[in-house]
Phi, psi and omega in degrees: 000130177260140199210112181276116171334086167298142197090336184258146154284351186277164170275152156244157195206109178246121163265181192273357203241346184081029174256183228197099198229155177251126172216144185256138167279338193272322195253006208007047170275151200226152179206111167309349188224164176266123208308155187277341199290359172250330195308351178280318174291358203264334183284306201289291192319311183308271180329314166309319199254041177279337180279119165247041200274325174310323165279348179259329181311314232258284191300350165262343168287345184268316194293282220295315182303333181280306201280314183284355163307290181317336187252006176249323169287353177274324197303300206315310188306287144344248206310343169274318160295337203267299168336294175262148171309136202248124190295323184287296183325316216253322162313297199286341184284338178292332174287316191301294169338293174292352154304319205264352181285315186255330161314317196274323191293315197245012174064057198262147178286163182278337188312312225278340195278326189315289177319307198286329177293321172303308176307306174298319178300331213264319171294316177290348186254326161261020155286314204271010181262302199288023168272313186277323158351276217283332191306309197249049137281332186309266254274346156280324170303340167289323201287318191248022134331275181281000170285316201288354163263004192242323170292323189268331150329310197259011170263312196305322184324311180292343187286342190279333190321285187295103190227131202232129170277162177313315171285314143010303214260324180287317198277306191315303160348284193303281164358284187321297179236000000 
């Protein structure tokens, strides 16, 4: 972000990483500390631009909006598991029925029906674990989904922040590296 000295050719410059650099347009000399023939203007510009309260409202207004994304897609997540039916749960009980169907038609002892009846149970019970497995692997993968739309969102931004002239980029350049 660039900001103009007033009464000065310098600049002041906030890069995205939060450092601070100074650069005069005329002699396109850059400097890390702030030059003495500015520091009074440079002081008066602080003290002026002090509430930045606007900028932590507007990231924290973006943070709340990131988090109610998330919690309408965990909603989302949650209510799409509860909606279907999970078919390994609802098979065994259809079997169990034609079992008790047929106990009353040929009078079958009840012993021979326990193992199977466990069994079914014991299939129903890791079927339905690995449904929620996967239910919240989807819901972590949503999650960081939209956290990673939410990162590039907040890189372009920053990228419209630095909008830099060519010399500009070269004295960072140089300066940086």
């Amino acid at each position: 972000m660039k900001t103009q000295i007033p009464g000065t050719d310098w600049v002041r410059v906030k890069t995205t990483a939060g450092n601070v650099f100074y650069s005069n347009k005329v002699t396109k000399k850059s400097l890390w500390t702030v030059p003495e023939e500015i520091q009074d203007a440079v002081s008066l510009l602080e003290k002026q631009s002090q509430p930045a309260a606007p900028v932590d409202r507007k990231r924290a207004q973006e943070q709340a909006e990131i988090d109610r994304i998330k919690a309408e897609v965990e909603d989302a997540t949650k209510r799409k598991a509860d909606d279907t039916p999970d078919s390994a749960e609802s098979a065994p009980k259809k079997r169990k029925v034609e079992i008790e169907e047929v106990d009353e038609d040929e009078s079958s002892d009840d012993d021979d029906d326990e193992p199977e009846e466990e069994w079914q149970k014991e299939a129903a019970a890791q079927l339905a674990a690995e449904a929620e497995v996967e239910a919240e692997r989807q819901k972590q993968e949503e999650l960081e989904r939209v956290a990673e739309e939410a990162r590039e969102k907040e890189r372009k931004k920053e990228a419209e922040k630095l909008n830099l002239s060519i010399e500009e980029g070269k004295a960072m350049f140089k300066v940086c590296y």
